[in-house]
N, C-alpha and C positions, 0 to 999 in steps of 0.2 A: 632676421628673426630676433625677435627678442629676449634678454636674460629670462623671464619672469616663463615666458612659452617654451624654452628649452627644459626651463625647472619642469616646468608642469611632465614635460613628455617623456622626461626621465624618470620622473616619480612613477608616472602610468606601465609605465617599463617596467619598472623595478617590483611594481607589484604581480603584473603577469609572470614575471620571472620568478616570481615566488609563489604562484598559482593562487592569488589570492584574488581570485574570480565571485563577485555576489549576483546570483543569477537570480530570474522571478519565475514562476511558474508561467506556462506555455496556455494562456486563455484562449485562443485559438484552437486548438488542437481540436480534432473529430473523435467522439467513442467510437467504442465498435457498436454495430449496429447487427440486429438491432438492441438497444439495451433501455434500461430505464433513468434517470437520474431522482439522487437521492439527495437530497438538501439538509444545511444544518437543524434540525427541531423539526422539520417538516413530518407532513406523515408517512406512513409504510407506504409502499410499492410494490404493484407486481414484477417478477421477478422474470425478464423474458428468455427463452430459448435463443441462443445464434451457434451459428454455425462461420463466423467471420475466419477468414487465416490469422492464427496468434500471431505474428511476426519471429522476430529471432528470441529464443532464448537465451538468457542473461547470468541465472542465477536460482539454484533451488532448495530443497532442503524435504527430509521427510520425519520428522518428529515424534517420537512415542509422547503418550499423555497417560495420566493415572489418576484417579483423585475417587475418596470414600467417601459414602454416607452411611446412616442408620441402616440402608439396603443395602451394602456391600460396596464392593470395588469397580467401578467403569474404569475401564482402559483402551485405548485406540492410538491412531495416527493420525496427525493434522497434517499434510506433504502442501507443499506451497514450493511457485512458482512466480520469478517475474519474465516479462517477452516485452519486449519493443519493438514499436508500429515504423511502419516505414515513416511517418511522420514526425519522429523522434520522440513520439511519448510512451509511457511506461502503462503497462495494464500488472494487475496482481492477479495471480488465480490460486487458491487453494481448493481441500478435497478432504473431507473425511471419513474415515472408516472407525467404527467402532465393533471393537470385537466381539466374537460369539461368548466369552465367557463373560462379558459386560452384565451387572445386573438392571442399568436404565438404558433408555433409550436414550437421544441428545436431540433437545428441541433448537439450540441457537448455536452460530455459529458467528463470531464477530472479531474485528480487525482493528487496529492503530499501527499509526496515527496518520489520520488526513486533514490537517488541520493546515490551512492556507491550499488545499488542492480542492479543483471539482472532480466529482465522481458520478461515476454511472453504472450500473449492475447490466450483468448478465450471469448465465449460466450454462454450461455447453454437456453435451455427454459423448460427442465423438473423439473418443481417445484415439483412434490413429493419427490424429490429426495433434500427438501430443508424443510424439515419441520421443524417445531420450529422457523422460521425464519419469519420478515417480506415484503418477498418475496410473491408476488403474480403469480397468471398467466400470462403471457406476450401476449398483444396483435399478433395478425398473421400477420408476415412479418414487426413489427420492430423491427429492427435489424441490428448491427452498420454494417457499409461496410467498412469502414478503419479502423485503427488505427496507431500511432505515438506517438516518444515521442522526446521533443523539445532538442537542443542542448544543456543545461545546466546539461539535464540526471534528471532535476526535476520533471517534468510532463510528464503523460501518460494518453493520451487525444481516445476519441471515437467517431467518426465521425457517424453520420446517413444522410448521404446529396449523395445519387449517382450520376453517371453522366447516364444520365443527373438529374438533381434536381427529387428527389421522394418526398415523403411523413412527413420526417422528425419523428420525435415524435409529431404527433398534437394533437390537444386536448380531453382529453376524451380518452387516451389511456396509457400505459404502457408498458417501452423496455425490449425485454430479459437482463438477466443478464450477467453482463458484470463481466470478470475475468483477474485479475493480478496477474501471477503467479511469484513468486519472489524466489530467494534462502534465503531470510530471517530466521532467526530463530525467532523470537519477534518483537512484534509489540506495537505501541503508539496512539494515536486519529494526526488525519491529515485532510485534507482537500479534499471537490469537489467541482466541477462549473458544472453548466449548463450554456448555452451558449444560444441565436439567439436575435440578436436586442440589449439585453440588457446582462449583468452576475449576477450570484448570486453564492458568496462561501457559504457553509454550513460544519459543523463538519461531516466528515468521520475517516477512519485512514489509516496507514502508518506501514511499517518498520521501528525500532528501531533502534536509531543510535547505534553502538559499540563504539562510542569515548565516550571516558570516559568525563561526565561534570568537568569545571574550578575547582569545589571546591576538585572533586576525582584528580585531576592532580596534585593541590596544596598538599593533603597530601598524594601523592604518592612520588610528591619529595622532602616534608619533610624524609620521612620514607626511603630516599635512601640517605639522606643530613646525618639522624643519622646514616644508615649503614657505611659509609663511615669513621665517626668518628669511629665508632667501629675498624672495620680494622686499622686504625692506631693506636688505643691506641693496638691492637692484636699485629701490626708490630713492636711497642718499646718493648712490652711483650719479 
């Protein structure tokens, strides 16, 4: 075996030993089904009912939100939720509730950042099927009608506003759970908004970027700056 292929296999070494893994997203992977897919700049989408198994739960979180206008003070809970498929990819679900002392209803509801993932919608309402979770019952008949995600490919947003204008999320009520099915494999905390009159972001989460951060890049191309030396002190050898 030669100097130059031991170099290599140690260097490979010595980066897994430092977890210093660049992985891509899973373009394979199956949504749950059944769902809709939502593309970057593309237009809205019906938002379909499933009843698929989440897989395991991973990770959740239940959030107060608050935010004023000229009408007064809306406040609620955005509770989110990630699960993994036996396939090893990640879906998102969140849920919101806006409270009885709210003075708007909420027409959107939207997520970041999926930006290098594919995505696909659904929407579920059998909470047995979600235990351990802070998911609740979802009030009867809300329930997003669209969905889209903007042309940057960051956000993927949920609409409750039919045509013609319905009910929205009002107050004193709570939406089915809303799902983003991704070919992700791992996931990080990200963001959501509730939307009408006024915004509010609150901590949810997100897919994992693969690109490696500044400081693994920097001693990635130290670590290939010294293989390089190697090989030539191997080539005067």
């Amino acid at each position: 075996m030669s100097a130059t292929r031991i170099a290599c296999q140690s260097f490979t070494g010595a980066l897994l030993g430092l977890g210093l893994v660049i992985s891509a997203p899973n373009l394979s992977a199956a949504p749950i089904v059944p769902s809709a897919t939502v593309t970057p700049g593309g237009p809205a989408v019906g938002v379909p009912l499933t009843a698929a198994a989440p897989g395991t739960l991973l990770d959740m979180l239940n959030v107060p939100f608050s935010f004023s206008t000229t009408a007064g003070t809306t406040s609620g809970f955005v509770r989110s939720a990630v699960y993994r498929n036996p396939s090893g990819t990640i879906d998102f679900y969140y849920q919101v509730f806006n409270n009885l002392s709210s003075v708007t209803a909420l027409s959107r509801e939207s997520d970041t950042s999926f930006v290098g993932y594919l995505t696909n919608v659904a929407f579920r309402t059998d909470i047995a099927a979600l235990t351990g979770t802070p998911f609740t019952a979802p009030t009867s008949g809300i329930v997003p009608v669209t969905a889209d995600r903007d042309s940057s490919a960051t956000t993927v947003g949920f609409n409750f506003v039919p045509t013609p204008p319905g009910t929205k999320v009002p107050p004193g009520t709570t939406s089915a759970v809303l799902i983003i099915s991704t070919d992700a494999t791992s996931y990080t905390r990200g963001n959501a908004e509730v939307i009408d009159g006024g915004t509010i972001t609150v901590a949810a989460f997100q897919p994992a970027s693969g690109v490696p951060e500044p400081a693994t890049l920097a001693l990635i191309g130290g670590g290939l700056l010294g293989l390089a030396v190697i090989r030539r002190k191997t080539a005067r050898g």
